[in-house]
LOVOMAR-144915 format. One record per residue (C-alpha): x, y, z. Coordinates in steps of 0.05 Angstrom, whole numbers, plus 5000, padded with zeros to 4 digits. Each point is the difference from the previous one (the first is absolute). Example, Ala and Ser with C-alpha at 12.3 -4.5 7.8 and 13.67 -1.06 7.14 Angstrom:
2
<x=5246	y=4910	z=5156>
<x=5027	y=5069	z=4987>
This chain:
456
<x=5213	y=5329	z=4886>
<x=5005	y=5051	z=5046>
<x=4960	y=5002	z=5059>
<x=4976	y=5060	z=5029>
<x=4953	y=5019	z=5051>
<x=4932	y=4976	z=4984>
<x=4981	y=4942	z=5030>
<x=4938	y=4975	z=4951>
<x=4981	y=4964	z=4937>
<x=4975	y=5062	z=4964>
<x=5071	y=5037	z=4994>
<x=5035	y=4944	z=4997>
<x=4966	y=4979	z=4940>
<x=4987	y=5072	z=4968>
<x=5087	y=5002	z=5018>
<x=5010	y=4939	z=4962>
<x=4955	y=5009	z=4941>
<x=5034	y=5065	z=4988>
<x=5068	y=4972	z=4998>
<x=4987	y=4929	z=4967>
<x=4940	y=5013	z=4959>
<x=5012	y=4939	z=4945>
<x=4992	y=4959	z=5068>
<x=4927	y=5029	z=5017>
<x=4938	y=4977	z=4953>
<x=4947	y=5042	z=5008>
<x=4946	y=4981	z=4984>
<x=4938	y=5060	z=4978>
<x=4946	y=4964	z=4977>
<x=4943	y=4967	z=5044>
<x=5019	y=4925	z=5025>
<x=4956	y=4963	z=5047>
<x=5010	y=4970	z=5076>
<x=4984	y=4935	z=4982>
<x=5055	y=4964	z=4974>
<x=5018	y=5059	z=4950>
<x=5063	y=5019	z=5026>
<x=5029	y=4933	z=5016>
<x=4988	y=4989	z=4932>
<x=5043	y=5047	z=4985>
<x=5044	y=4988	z=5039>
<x=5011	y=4931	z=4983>
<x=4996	y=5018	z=4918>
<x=5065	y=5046	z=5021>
<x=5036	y=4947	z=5042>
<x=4987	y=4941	z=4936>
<x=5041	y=5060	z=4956>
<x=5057	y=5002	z=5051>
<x=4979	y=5065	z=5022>
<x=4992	y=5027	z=5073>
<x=4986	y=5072	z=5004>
<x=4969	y=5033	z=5060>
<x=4933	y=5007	z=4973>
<x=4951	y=5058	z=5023>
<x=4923	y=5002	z=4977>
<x=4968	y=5063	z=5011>
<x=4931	y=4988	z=4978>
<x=4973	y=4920	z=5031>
<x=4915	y=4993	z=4995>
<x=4973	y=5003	z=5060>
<x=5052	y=5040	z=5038>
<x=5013	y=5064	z=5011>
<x=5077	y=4998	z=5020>
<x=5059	y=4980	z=4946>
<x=5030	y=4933	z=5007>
<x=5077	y=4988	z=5008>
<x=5030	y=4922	z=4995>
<x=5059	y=4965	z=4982>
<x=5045	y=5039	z=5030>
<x=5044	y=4949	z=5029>
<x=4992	y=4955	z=4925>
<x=5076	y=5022	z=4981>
<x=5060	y=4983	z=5043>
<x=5038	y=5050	z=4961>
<x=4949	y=5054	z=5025>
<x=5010	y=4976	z=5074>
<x=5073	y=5006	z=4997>
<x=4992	y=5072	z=4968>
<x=4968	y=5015	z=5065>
<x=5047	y=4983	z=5032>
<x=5054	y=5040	z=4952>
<x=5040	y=4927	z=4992>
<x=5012	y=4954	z=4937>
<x=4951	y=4939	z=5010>
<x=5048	y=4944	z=5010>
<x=5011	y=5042	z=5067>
<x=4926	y=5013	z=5031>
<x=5014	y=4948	z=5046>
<x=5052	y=5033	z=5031>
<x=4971	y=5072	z=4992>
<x=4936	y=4973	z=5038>
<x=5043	y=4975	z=5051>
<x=5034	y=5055	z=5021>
<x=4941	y=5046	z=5003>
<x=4967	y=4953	z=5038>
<x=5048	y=4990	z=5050>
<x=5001	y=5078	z=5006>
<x=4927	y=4998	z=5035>
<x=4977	y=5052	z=5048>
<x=4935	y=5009	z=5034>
<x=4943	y=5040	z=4965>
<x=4981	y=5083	z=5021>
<x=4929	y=5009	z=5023>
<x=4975	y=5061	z=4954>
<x=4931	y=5033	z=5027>
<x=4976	y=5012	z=4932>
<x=5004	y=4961	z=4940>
<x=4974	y=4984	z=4914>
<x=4965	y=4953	z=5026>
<x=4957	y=5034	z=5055>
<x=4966	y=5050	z=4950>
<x=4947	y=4955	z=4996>
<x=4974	y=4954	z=5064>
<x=4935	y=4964	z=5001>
<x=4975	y=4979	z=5065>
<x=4919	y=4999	z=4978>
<x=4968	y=4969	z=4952>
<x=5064	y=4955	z=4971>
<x=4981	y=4968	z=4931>
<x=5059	y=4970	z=4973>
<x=4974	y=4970	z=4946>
<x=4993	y=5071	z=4964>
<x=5059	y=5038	z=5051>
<x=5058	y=4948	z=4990>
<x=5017	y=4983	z=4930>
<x=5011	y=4933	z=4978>
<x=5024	y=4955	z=4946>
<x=4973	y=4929	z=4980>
<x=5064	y=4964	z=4958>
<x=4974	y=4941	z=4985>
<x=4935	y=4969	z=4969>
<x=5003	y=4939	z=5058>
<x=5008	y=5054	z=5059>
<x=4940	y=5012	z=5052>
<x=4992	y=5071	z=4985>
<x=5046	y=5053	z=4990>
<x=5061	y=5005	z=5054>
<x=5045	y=5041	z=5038>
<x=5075	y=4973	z=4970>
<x=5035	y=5054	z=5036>
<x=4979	y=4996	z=5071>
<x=5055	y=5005	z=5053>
<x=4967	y=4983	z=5061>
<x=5040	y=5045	z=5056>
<x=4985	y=4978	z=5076>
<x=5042	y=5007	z=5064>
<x=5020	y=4953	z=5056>
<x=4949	y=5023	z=5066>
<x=5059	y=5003	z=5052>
<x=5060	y=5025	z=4957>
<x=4971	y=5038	z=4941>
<x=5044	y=4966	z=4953>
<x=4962	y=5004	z=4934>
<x=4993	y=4943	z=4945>
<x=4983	y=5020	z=4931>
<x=4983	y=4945	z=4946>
<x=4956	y=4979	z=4930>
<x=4941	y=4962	z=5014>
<x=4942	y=5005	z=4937>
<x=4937	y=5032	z=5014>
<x=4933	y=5003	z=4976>
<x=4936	y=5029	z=5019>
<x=4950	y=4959	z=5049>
<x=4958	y=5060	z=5019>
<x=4997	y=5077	z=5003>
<x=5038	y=5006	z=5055>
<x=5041	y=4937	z=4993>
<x=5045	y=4960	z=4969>
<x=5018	y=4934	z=4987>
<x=5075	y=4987	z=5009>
<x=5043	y=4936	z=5001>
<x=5073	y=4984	z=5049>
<x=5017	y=4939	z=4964>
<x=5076	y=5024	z=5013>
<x=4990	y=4985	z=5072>
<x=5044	y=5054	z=5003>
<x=5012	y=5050	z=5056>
<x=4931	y=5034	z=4999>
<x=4964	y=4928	z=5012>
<x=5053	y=4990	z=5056>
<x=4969	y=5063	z=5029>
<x=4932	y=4983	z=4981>
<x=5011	y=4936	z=5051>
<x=5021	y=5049	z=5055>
<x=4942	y=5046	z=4992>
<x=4951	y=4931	z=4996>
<x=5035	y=4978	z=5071>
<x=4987	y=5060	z=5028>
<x=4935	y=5005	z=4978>
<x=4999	y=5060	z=4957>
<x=4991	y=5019	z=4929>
<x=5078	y=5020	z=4972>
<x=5003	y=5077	z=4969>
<x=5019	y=5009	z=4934>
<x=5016	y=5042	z=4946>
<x=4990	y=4988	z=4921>
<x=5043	y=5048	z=4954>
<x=4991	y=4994	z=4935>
<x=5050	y=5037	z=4955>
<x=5059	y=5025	z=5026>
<x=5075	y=5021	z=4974>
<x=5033	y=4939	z=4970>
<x=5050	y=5001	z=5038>
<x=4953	y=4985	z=5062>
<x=4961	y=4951	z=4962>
<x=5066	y=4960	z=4995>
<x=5015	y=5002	z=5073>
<x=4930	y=4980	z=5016>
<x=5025	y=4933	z=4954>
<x=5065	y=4987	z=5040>
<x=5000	y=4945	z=5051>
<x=5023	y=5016	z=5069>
<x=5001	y=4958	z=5068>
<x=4936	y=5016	z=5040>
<x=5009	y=5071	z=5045>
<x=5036	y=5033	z=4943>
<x=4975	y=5058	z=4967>
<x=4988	y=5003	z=4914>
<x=4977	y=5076	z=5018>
<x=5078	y=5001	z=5018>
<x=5018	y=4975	z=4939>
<x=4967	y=5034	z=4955>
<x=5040	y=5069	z=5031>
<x=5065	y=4953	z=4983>
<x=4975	y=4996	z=4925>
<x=4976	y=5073	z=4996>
<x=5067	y=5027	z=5041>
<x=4952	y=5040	z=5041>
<x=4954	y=4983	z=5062>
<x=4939	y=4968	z=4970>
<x=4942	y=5065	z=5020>
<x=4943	y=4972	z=5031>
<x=4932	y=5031	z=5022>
<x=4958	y=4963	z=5057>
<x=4933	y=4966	z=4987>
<x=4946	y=5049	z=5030>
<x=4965	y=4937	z=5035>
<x=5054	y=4951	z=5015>
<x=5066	y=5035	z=5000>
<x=5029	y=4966	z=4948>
<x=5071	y=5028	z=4970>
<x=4979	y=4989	z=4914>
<x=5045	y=5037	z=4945>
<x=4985	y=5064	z=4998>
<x=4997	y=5007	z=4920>
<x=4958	y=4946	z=5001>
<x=4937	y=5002	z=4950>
<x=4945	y=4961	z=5038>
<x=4999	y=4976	z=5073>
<x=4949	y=4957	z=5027>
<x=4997	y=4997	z=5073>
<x=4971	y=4944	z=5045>
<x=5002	y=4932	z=5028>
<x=5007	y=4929	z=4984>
<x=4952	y=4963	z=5049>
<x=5041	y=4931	z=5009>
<x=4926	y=4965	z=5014>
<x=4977	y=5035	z=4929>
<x=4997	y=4967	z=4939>
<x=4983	y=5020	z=4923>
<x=5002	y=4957	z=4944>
<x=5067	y=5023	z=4949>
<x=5027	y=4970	z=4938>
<x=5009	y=4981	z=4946>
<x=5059	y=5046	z=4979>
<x=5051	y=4991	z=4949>
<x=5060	y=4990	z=5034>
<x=5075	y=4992	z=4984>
<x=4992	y=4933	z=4980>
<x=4964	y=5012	z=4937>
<x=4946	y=4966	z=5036>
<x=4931	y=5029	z=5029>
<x=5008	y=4981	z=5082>
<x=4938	y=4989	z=5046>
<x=5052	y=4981	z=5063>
<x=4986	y=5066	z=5040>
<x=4994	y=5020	z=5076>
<x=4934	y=5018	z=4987>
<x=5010	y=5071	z=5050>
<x=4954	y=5054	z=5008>
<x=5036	y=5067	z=4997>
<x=4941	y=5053	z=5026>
<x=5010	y=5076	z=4982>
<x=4996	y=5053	z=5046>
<x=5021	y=5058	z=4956>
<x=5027	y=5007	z=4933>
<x=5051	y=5057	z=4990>
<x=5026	y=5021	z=4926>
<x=5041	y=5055	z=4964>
<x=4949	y=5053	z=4964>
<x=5021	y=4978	z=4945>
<x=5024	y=4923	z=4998>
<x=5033	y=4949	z=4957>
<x=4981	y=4928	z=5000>
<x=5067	y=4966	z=5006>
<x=5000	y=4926	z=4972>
<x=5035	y=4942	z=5013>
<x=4982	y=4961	z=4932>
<x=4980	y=4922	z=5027>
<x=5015	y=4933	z=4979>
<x=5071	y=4983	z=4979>
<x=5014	y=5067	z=4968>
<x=5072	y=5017	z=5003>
<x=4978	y=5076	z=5046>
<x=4971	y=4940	z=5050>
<x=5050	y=4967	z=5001>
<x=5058	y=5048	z=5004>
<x=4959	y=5040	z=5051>
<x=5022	y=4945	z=5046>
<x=5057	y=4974	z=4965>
<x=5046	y=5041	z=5014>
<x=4997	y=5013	z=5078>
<x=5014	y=4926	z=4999>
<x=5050	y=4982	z=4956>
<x=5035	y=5063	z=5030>
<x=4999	y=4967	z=5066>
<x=5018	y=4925	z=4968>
<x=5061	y=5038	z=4962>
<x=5025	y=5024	z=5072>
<x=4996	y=4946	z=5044>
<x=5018	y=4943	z=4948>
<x=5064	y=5040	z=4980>
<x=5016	y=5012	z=5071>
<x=4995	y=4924	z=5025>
<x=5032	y=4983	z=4922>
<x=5045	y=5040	z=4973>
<x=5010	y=4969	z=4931>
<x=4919	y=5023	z=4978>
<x=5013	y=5050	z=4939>
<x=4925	y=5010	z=4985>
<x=4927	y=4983	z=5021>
<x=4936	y=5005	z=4963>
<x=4928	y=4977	z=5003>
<x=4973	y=4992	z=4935>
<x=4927	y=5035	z=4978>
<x=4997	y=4927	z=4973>
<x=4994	y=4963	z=5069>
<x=4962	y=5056	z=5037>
<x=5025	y=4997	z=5065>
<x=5016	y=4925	z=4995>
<x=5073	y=5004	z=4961>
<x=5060	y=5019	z=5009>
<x=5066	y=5007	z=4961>
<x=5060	y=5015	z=5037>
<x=5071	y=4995	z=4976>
<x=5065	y=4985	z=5024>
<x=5074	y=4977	z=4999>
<x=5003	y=4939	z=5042>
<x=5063	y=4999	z=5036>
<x=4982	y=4920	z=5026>
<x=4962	y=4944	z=4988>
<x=4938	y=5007	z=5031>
<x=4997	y=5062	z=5003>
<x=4937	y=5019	z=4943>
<x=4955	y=4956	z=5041>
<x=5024	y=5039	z=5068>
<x=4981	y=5064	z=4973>
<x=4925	y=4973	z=4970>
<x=4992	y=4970	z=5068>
<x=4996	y=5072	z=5018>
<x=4960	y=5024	z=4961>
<x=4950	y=4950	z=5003>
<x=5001	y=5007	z=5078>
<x=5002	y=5078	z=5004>
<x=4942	y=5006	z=4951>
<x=4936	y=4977	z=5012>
<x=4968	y=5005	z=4924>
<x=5060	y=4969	z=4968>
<x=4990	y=4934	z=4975>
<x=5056	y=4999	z=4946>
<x=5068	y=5019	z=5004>
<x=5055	y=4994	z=4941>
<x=5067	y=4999	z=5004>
<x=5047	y=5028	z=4947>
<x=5069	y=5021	z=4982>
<x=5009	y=5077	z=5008>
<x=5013	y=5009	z=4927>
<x=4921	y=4985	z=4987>
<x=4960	y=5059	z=5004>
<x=4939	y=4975	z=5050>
<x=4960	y=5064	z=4972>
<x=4992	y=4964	z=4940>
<x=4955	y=4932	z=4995>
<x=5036	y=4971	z=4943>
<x=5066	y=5012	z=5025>
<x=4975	y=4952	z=5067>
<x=4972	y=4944	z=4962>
<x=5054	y=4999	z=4948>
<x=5048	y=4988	z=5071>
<x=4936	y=4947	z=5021>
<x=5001	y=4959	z=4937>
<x=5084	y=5001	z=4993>
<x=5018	y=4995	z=5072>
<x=4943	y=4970	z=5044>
<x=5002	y=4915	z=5005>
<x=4930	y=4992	z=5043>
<x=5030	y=4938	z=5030>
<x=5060	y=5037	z=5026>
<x=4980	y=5069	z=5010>
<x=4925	y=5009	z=5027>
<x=4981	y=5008	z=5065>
<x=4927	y=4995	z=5035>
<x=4974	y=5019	z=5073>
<x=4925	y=4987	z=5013>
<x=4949	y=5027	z=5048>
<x=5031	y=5065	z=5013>
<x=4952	y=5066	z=5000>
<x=4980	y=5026	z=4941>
<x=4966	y=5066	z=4966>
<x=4915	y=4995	z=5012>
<x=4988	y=5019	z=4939>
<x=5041	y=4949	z=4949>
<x=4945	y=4961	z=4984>
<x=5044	y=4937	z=4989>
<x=5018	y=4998	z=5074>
<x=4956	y=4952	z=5048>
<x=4945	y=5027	z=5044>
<x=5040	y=5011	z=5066>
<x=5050	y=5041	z=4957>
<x=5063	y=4954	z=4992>
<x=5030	y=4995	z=4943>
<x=5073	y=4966	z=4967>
<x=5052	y=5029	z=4982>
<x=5064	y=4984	z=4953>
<x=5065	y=5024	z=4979>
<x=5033	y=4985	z=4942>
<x=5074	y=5007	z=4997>
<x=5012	y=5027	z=4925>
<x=5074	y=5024	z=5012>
<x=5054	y=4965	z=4966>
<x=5034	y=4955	z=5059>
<x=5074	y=4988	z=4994>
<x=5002	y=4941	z=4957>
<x=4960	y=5037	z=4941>
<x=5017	y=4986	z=4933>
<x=4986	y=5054	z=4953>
<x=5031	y=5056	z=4961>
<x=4954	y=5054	z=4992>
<x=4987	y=5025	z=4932>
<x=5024	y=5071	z=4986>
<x=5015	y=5052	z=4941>
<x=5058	y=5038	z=5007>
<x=5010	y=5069	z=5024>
<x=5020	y=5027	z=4924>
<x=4935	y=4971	z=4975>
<x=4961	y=5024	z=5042>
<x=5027	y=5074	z=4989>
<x=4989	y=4988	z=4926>
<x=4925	y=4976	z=5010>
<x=4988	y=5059	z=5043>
<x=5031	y=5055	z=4942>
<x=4965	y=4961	z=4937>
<x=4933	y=5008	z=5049>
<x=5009	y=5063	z=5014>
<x=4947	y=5051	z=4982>
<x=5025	y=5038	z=4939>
């Protein structure tokens, strides 16, 4: 898909609907907020389908509803004009192309700034997914702040929902880069400035996803992934550099002394999660497009949540495990394990060597609890092709491996209470003394399956 020179979701998604339009449901008739949409969403998914879904008519708001955009791998890779088997790589380069953002004086999302009488429950659209959430929530909200002495800017996810009409309750769990300057702002003690942009060009949203050491810039990334510097318009009260094409922008602080009750949400677990940072994010204005979209992230363990921040990650795995190991052919993270498996493949070229590269992985990545080893003629992609290798290959007494107390994900509700959690490898490649002769049908019958199938 070619990219051209808008830089926000509206194109973007007009662009693609125009040239993929079995990929886009739309969706006339009236739905509701509450749990409507994730219903359908999740009727789709049960079918095997992912289309990007739009919703132009949702009780009780007055702006059409976009969502599971990032559902279908195949769609990501079209984005990025490549086959999916090589998104990794196509991420990779991009990303490694970054270059810093241009500051544009005007912008979408400046036709509309609030600085008086901010009422977000009726000004900022929002979506409750699930029956055991607190209220509706904010899925898509890329909290954008920058670093007080160098201005190097941190965007990332953190769920949102209302607290009152000028604020919002808001959670770090991550411990990410925006707590780390949270602390700074609370030892110097000062509220931290932030920005909340809500909808923006996918593109962007994935770089807001990608995980970079602390100083670096997503806002640079996200130029890598467009091929153009990411535009940017400054907050009127703050001077905050937020996407340009932005829908909504929510301006203000995050006290580090404030606190506001948030949670539960349904998370990528599958599971409802109370464990929140409990922060207070106040508004100080509340800038929109004339005529906005509510871009959603659709919650729980839907594949678009998933993916969303998925691929940023496995990208980076595929890189730096193929660099230190040579012999990895392939690397995936199932929609099965959340963001607790993976699957990577490869031809071993020593003894030893499987349980090297899930040492890796299990030490680069702090969600993964579960890594699987297997032959590179297994497609990891594929669940059954991994535990058909599991049950044929794996002897637990010989090839499992565990390592306790090591940091863990917040939110996997199977971890303990300071956060640590196992983890395990389980060598399901075939080891040099195998004994086994695969199974196979030969070449001519296979041809002669494929003509008597053949649609006549």
């Amino acid at each position: 898909m070619h990219i051209d020179g808008a830089q926000d979701a509206q194109s973007f998604i007009a662009r693609y609907r125009a040239e993929r339009p079995d990929d886009v449901l739309v969706v006339g008739e009236p739905v509701s907020a509450d749990q409507e949409i994730t219903a359908v969403v999740n009727a789709l998914e049960r079918d095997g389908r992912r289309p990007l879904c739009l919703f132009e008519r949702v009780g009780g708001l007055t702006v059409p509803v976009a969502t599971n955009l990032f559902a279908s791998r195949e769609r990501v890779a079209h984005w990025f004009g490549v086959r999916v088997d090589r998104l990794h790589e196509a991420y990779q380069a991009r990303a490694r192309a970054a270059c810093a953002p241009r500051v544009v004086e005007s912008a979408p999302v400046s036709e509309v700034v609030v600085s008086d009488g901010i009422d977000l429950a009726h000004q900022l659209p929002m979506l409750r997914h699930f029956a055991s959430d607190r209220g509706p929530y904010v899925t898509n909200a890329v909290i954008v702040a920058e670093h007080p002495d160098t201005g190097a800017g941190n965007m990332s996810y953190h769920r949102s929902t209302l607290h009152a009409r000028d604020a919002l309750a808001t959670s770090l769990h991550s411990r990410g880069d925006l707590w780390r300057l949270l602390q700074i702002a609370a030892a110097r003690g000062r509220p931290l400035p932030v920005a909340m942009v809500v909808g923006m060009h996918p593109l962007v949203m994935l770089a807001a996803s990608a995980r970079l050491p602390f100083g670096a810039d997503e806002r640079h990334v996200a130029g890598g992934l467009l091929g153009a510097p990411l535009e940017v318009v400054r907050t009127p009260r703050h001077g905050i550099a937020v996407p340009a094409g932005a829908e909504y922008v929510l301006e203000g602080v995050i006290d580090p002394a404030a606190h506001a009750d948030e949670g539960p949400f349904g998370e990528f677990t599958g599971y409802s999660s109370n464990r929140s940072t409990n922060n207070l994010l106040q508004v100080h204005t509340l800038m929109h497009r004339a005529r906005p979209m509510l871009v959603d992230v659709m919650g729980g363990n839907a594949s678009e949540h998933l993916n969303l921040a998925r691929i940023p990650r496995e990208s980076e795995m595929v890189e730096k495990i193929r660099q230190r190991f040579p012999s990895v052919t392939a690397l995936h993270y199932p929609t099965s394990g959340t963001h607790f498996h993976a699957y990577v493949a490869l031809k071993p070229m020593r003894d030893g060597e499987a349980r090297q590269v899930m040492l890796g992985l299990l030490g680069w990545d702090p969600y993964l609890k579960t890594v699987i080893a297997v032959d590179d003629d297994v497609d990891v992609t594929r669940d059954e092709q991994v535990l058909w290798a599991l049950a044929t290959h794996f002897q637990p007494h010989r090839d499992l491996m565990v390592i306790d107390g090591l940091p863990g994900s917040a939110l996997d509700p199977s971890a303990s209470g300071a956060g640590t959690t196992s983890r395990m490898g389980l060598d399901a490649t075939r080891g040099r003394d195998f004994d086994g002769v695969l199974a196979q049908i030969s070449p001519q019958a296979l041809e002669r399956a494929a003509a008597i199938l053949e649609p006549r």
